[in-house]
C-alpha positions as CSV (number, residue, x, y, z in Angstrom):
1,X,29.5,197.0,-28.4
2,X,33.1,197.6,-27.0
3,X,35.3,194.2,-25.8
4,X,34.8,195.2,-22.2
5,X,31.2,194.8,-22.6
6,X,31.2,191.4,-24.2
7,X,33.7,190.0,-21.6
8,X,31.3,191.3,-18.7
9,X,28.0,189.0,-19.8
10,X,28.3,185.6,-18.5
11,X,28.2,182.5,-21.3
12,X,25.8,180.1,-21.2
13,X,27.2,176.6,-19.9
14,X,27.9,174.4,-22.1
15,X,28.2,170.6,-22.1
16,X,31.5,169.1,-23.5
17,X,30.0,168.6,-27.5
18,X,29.9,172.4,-27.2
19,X,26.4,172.6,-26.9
20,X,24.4,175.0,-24.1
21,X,23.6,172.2,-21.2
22,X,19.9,173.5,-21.5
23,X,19.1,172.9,-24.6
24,X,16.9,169.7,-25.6
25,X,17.7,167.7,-28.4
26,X,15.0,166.3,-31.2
27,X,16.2,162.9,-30.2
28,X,15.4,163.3,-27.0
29,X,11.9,165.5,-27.4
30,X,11.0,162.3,-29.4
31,X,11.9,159.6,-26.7
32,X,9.4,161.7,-23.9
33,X,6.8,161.8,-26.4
34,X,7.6,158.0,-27.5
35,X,7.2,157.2,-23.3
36,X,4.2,159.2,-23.2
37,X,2.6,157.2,-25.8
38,X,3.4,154.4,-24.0
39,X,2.0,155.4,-21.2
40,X,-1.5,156.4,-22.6
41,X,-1.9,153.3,-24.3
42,X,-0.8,151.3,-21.4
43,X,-3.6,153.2,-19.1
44,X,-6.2,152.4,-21.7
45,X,-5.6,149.0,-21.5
46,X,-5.4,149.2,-17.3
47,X,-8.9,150.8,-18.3
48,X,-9.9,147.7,-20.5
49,X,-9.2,145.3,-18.2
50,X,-11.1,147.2,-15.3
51,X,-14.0,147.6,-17.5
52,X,-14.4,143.9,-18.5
53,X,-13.3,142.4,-14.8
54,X,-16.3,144.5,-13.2
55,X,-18.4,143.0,-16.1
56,X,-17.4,139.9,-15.2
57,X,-18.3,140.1,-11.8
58,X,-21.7,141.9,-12.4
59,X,-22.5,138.9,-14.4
60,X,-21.4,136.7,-11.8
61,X,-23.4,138.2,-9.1
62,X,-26.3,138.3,-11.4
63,X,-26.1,134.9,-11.8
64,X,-26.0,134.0,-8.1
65,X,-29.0,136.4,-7.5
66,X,-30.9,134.6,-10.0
67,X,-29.9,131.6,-8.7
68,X,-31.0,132.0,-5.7
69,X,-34.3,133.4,-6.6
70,X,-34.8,129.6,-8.7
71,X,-33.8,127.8,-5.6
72,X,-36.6,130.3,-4.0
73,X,-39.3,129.5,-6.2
74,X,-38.9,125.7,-6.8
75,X,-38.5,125.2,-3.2
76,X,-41.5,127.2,-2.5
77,X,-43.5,125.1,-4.7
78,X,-42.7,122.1,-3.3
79,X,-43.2,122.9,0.0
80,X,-46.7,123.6,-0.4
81,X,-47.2,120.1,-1.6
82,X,-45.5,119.0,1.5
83,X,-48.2,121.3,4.2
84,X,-50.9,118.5,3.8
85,X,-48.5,115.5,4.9
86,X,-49.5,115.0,8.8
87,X,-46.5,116.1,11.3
88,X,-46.9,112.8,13.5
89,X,-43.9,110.2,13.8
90,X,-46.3,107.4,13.1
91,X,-49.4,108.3,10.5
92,X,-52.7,107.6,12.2
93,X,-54.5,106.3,9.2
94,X,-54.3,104.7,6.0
95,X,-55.4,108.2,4.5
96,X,-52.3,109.4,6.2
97,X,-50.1,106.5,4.6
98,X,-51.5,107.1,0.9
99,X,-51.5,110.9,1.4
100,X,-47.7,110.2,2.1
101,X,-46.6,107.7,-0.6
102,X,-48.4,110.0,-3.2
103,X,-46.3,112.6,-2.8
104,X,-43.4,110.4,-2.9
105,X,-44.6,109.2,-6.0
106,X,-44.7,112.7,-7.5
107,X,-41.9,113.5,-6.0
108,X,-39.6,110.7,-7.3
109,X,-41.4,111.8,-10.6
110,X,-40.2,115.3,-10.8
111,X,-36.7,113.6,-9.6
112,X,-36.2,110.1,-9.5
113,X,-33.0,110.6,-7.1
114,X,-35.7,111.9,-4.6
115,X,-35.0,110.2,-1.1
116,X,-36.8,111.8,1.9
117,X,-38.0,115.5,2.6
118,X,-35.8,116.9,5.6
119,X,-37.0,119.6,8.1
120,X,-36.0,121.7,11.1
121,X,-39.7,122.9,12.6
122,X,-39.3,126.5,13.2
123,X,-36.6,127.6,10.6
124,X,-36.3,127.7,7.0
125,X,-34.5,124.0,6.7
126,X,-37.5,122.6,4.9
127,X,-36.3,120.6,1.8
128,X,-36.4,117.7,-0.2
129,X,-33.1,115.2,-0.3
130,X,-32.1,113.7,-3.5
131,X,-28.7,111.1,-3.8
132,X,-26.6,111.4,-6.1
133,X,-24.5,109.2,-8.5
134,X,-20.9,110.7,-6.1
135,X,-20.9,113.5,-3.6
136,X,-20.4,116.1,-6.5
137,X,-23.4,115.7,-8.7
138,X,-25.7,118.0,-6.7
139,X,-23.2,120.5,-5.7
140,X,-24.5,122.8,-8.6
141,X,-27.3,120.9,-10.0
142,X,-30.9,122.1,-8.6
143,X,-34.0,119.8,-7.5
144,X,-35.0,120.2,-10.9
145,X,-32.0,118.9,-12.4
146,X,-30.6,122.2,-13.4
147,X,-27.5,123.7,-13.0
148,X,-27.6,126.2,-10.0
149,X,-24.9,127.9,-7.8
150,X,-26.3,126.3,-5.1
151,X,-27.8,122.8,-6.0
152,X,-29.7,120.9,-3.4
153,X,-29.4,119.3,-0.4
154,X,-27.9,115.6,-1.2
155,X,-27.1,112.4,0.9
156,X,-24.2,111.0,0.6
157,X,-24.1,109.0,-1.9
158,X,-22.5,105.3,-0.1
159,X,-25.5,105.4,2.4
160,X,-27.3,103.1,0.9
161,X,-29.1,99.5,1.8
162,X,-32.5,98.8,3.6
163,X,-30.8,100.0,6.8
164,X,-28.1,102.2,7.2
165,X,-26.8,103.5,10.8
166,X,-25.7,106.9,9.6
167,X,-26.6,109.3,7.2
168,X,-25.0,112.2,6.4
169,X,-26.7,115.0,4.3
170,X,-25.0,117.8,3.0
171,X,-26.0,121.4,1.7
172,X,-24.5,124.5,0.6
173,X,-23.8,127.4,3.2
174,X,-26.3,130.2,1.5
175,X,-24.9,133.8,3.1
176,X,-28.7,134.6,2.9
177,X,-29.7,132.1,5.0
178,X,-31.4,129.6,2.4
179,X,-30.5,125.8,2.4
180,X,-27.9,125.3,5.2
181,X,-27.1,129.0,5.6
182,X,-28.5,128.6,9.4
183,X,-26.3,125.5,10.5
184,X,-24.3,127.7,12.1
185,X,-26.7,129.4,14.2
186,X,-26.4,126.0,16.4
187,X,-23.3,126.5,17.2
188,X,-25.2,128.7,20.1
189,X,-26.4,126.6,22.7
190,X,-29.9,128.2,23.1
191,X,-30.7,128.3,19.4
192,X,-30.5,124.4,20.0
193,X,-32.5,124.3,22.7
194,X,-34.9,126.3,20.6
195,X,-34.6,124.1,17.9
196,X,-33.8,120.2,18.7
197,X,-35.9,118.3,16.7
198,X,-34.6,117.0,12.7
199,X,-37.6,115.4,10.5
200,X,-37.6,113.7,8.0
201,X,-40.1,112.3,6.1
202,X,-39.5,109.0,4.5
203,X,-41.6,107.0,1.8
204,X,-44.4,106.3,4.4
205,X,-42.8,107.0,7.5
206,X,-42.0,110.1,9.8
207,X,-39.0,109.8,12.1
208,X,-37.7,112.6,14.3
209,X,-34.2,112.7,15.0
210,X,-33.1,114.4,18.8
211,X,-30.3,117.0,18.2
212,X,-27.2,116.2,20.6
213,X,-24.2,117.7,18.9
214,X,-22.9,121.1,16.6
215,X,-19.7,122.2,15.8
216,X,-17.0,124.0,13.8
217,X,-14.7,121.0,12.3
218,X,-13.2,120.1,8.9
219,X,-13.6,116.9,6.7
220,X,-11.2,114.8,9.0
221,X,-14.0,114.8,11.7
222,X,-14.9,111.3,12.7
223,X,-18.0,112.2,12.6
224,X,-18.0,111.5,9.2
225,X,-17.5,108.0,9.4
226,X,-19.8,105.5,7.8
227,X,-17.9,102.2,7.3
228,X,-20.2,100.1,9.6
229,X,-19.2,96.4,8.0
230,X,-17.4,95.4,11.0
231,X,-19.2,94.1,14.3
232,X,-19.8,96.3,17.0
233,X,-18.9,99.2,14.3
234,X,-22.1,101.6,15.1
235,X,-21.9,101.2,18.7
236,X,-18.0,102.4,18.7
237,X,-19.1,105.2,16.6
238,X,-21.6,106.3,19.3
239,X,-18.8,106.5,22.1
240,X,-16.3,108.4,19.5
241,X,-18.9,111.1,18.9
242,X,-20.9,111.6,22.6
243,X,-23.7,110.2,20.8
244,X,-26.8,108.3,23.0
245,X,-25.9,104.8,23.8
246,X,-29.4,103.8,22.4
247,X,-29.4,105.8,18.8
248,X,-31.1,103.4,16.9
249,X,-29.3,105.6,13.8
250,X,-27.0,108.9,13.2
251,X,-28.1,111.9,10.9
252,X,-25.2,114.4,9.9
253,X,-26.0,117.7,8.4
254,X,-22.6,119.3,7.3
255,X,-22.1,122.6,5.4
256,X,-18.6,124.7,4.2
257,X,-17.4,127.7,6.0
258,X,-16.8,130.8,4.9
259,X,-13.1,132.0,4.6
260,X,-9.9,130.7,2.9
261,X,-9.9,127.1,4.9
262,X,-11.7,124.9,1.8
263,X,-12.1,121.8,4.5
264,X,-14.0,123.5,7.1
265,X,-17.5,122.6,8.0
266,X,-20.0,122.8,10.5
267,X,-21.5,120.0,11.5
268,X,-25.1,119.2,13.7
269,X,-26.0,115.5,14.4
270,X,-28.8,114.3,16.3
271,X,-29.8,110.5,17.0
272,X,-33.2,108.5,16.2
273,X,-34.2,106.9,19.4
C-alpha cells in the first residue's frame, strides 16, 4: 500500500485517551449488566409483592363472603322461631303471651344481651337486637357471639332503664342488602310510603313504630340525642326533629355510608303513638 492510499481512508475518531469513541470498555459492559441485574431482581420483587397483595385480598373477600353466608344462616334460623309469634300490637291470649316470653327465654339463652326482635314487614329487616357492653362490641361480633365482618344489629348501649324516650339501633350497611343494607332505599319517598311501619317485639309486648323521617346525615345529627334528664327534655327533642307532638317514644335506625366520609349515616326514625 503506497502513502497516498493510507492518507485517503478516513481514521476512526477517537476520544482524547486515544481511544476509538466507539469502542465500549469492560468497565462499563460490567455496569449495564450490574443495572440489568438490578432491574430483574427489582421486577421480581414488584412481582412478589403483587402476588401476595392479591392473596391478601382473595383472602379478605373470602372472608367477607363467608361472613356473610353465617350471618345468612343464623339469621335464617332464628327467624323461623320468630313466624309463630302473633303480628298483633296487643297479644289476644295468654297463649299468645307465653308463646312470646318463650322465645324470649330462648332467645336470651342463645344470647343473654338479647333485647327485642326488630322488623320492617315487607323487606328483609327482620332481626334480633342485642346491647352491648359500648357501641363497639357488636360491630364485628355476630348473634352468636362470633367474630363477623358484619356483627348484628345493636342498641345503643346508654338506652337503658324501665322507660326510655329514644332508642337508637344501629346496623351495618351490607352492599348486598342484608342487615341495614336497605336503609337507604327510604331515602325515596314512595318506598316509605310502601313501607311505614317498624316492629318490634319486646319481652311480651308488640309495639309498632309509624315512620316519619329518613335521611343522609353524619354523627353530629341531633337526632342522635338521648340525654333526656332534664324536664321537658323529650318534648324539645320532638320539635328539633319534626317528630309527632304525641310520640309516646323515638326509634332511630342509623347505618354508615359508603364512600371516604367515615361520619356519614343514614338515618330513618319513626314514633310509637
Amino acid at each position: 500500500m503506497d502513502k497516498k492510499t493510507a492518507e485517503q481512508r478516513p481514521s476512526k475518531p477517537r476520544n482524547q485517551a486515544g481511544k476509538p469513541r466507539n469502542a465500549v470498555s469492560a468497565k462499563a459492559v460490567a455496569q449495564e449488566a450490574k443495572r440489568s441485574r438490578g432491574a430483574g431482581f427489582l421486577n421480581i420483587c414488584l412481582a412478589i409483592l403483587a402476588t401476595i397483595f392479591c392473596g391478601i385480598i382473595a383472602v379478605v373477600i373470602y372472608a367477607q363472603v363467608t361472613d356473610l353466608e353465617t350471618v345468612r344462616e343464623e339469621h335464617a334460623a332464628l327467624q323461623e322461631l320468630i313466624i309463630e309469634i302473633p303480628e298483633t300490637t296487643i297479644p289476644q291470649s295468654s297463649a299468645d303471651i307465653q308463646h312470646i316470653s318463650a322465645f324470649d327465654t330462648g332467645m336470651r339463652e342463645i344470647n343473654p344481651d338479647y333485647l327485642c326482635w326488630l322488623k320492617i314487614e315487607d323487606t328483609v329487616i327482620n332481626y334480633p337486637v342485642v346491647r352491648g357492653r359500648d357501641n363497639e362490641e357488636y360491630l364485628n361480633l355476630s348473634f352468636h357471639g362470633e367474630t363477623n365482618t358484619y356483627g348484628a344489629l345493636f342498641m345503643d348501649y346508654r338506652c337503658v332503664g324501665e322507660y326510655v324516650p329514644h332508642i337508637i339501633i344501629y346496623g351495618h350497611n351490607v352492599r348486598q342488602g342484608d342487615l341495614f343494607g336497605t336503609l337507604r332505599n327510604y331515602l325515596n319517598e314512595y318506598y316509605m310510603e310502601q313501607h311505614p311501619i317498624i316492629t318490634l317485639k319486646v319481652n311480651d309486648q308488640v309495639f309498632d313504630y309509624e315512620i316519619f323521617a329518613a335521611r343522609q346525615t353524619d354523627i353530629n345529627d341531633p337526632a342522635y340525642f338521648l340525654d333526656f334528664s332534664e324536664p321537658g327534655a323529650f318534648k324539645d327533642y320532638l320539635e328539633r326533629n319534626d317528630a309527632p307532638e304525641d310520640a309516646l317514644q323515638i326509634i332511630t335506625l342509623s347505618t354508615c355510608v359508603s364512600g371516604n366520609n367515615r361520619d356519614e349515616r343514614v338515618i330513618v326514625q319513626a314514633a310509637l303513638r
